[in-house]
C-alpha positions, 0 to 999 in steps of 0.5 A: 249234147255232151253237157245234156247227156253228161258226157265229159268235155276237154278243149282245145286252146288253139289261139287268143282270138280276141288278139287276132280281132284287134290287129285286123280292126276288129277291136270292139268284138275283142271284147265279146271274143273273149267274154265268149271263151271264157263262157265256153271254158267254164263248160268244160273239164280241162282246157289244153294248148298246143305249147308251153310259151303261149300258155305262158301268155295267156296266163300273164294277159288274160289269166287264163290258166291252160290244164295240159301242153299236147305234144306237138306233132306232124305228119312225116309221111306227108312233109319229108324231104324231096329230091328229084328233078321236079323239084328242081324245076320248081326252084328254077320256077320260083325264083324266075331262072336266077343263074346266080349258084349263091343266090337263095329261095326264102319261103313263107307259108300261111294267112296273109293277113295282119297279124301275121305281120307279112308286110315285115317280110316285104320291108325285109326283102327290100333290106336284104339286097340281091341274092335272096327270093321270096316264095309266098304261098297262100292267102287272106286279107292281103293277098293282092298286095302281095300279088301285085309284088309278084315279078322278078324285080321284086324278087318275090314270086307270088300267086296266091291261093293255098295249096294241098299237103303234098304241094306244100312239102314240094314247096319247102324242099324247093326253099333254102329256108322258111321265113316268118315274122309273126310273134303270135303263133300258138305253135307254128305248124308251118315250122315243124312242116319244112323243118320236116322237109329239111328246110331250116327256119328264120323266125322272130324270138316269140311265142310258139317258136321258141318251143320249136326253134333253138337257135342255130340248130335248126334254125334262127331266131331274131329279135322280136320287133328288131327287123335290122336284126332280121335282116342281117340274119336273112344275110348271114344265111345266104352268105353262108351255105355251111350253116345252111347244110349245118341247120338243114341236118338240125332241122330233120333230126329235131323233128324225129320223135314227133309222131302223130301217134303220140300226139294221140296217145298224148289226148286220150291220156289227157281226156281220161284224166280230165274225165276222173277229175271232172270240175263241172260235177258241182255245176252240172243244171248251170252247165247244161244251160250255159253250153245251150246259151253258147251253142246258140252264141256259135250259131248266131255267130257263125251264121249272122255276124260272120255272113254279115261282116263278110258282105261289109268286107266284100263292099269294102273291097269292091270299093276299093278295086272301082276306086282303083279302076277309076285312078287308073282310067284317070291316069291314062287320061292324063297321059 
């Protein structure tokens, strides 16, 4: 409607899809993904992203050049740090009664899916020894291998499902820090979330994070693709609680002048000037055509192939859950 109507239009580049699609299976849609992108960029009159490394990124792999880096932002009315008795009970809760006084809560927050790369937090849990829990929250492809994880001899308390806002920041002030091993975040909300809350973060050297985290101010940063340096890391932060309190102050005070507000300020600035040098004046039947060609691509997409690729996912599973039934009817046989 905008193009028809020559209204000038801004977009936001909020992740590389098409990376997502390889590491998920998908790799033949990768293609299509960004073919789509790039068709529905030429619409527009700029193109923003939501920090400087991932531009970075998308300017070296698919020489996409991103306009303008909005302000990063978070909602500090919401994610604050709590202290009550509630959220006592909640860490108790978490990490099954441990009595141990040195013994720490680790959480992570987001889609369980694989390019999150969750599964590298299991292999470091595993590494890491006693002393140390995991609260996972939230779900996608792989939330009932980690459901099945759920229990204390596993450490790892986990029933998935996301969670509201306001549950969410009870989450991060009940954790000592926040984990995550993904290298392919365009920012990580997450991050600013429990930094918000007090909570220190542990995060891999990689794109979105490093314009959030500096390094032993109000988090940690390990090597990217190093899960030993991960996990030494995960220990020196239990080991010790000064550089816990240390990297809590850091991580409240980091986040101070990030106010929505100037987030806001920050786009209607950007759409003005976008809309003062608009790019599409040379091109404007071609645009119209073009933006009802991709109006039509999103509704086949959204409609046809998405609604079909979720009914082979959902086939899929249920195979694979009658498959595990039927090995576990076999193995009580058996026995």
């Amino acid at each position: 409607a905008c193009a028809h109507l020559r209204i000038p239009i801004v977009g936001i580049m909020h992740t590389d899809s098409a990376v997502i699609a390889e590491r998920n299976g998908f790799k033949l849609l990768a293609p299509l993904i960004l073919t789509a992108q790039k068709l529905c960029g030429s619409c527009l009159e700029s193109i923003a992203t939501r920090s400087q490394s991932f531009a970075n990124e998308m300017l070296r792999l698919r020489n996409w050049k991103c306009d303008h880096i909005i302000k990063p932002h978070v909602k500090t009315e919401v994610f604050k740090p709590l202290k009550s008795p509630e959220i006592d009970a909640l860490r108790k809760k978490l990490m099954f009664d441990d009595k141990d006084p040195n013994a720490i809560l680790l959480i992570y927050a987001g889609r369980l899916d694989i390019d999150k790369r969750v599964d590298e937090l299991i292999e470091i849990m595993k590494r890491v020894g006693d002393g140390i829990y995991l609260t996972v929250v939230g779900g996608g492809s792989l939330a009932e291998d980690f459901a099945e994880l759920h229990g204390k001899e596993n450490r790892i308390y986990c029933k998935p499902g996301f969670v509201t806002h306001e549950e969410l920041a009870r989450y991060y002030s009940a954790a000592d820090v926040h984990i995550s091993a993904s290298q392919m975040e365009t920012l990580g909300n997450t991050v600013l979330e429990s930094l918000a809350c007090g909570t220190p973060v542990i995060v891999p050297r990689a794109q979105g994070f490093v314009d959030t985290v500096t390094h032993d101010k109000n988090g940690i940063l390990w090597e990217a693709n190093n899960l030993n340096d991960a996990v030494e890391k995960v220990k020196l932060l239990r080991d010790d609680p000064k550089m816990r309190k240390r990297l809590a102050a850091g991580a409240v005070e980091s986040i101070k002048e990030l106010h929505c507000s100037k987030a806001v300020e920050d786009l209607i600035d950007w759409y003005v000037q976008a809309a003062e040098h608009r790019r599409t004046n040379t091109m404007a039947v071609p645009r119209v055509f073009l933006s009802t060609f991709m109006l039509l691509n999103f509704f086949m997409f959204d409609f046809v192939i998405l609604t079909h690729v979720k009914k082979v996912l959902e086939k899929f599973s249920d195979k694979k859950e009658r498959e595990k039934n039927r090995q576990a009817h076999l193995n009580g046989i058996s026995k």
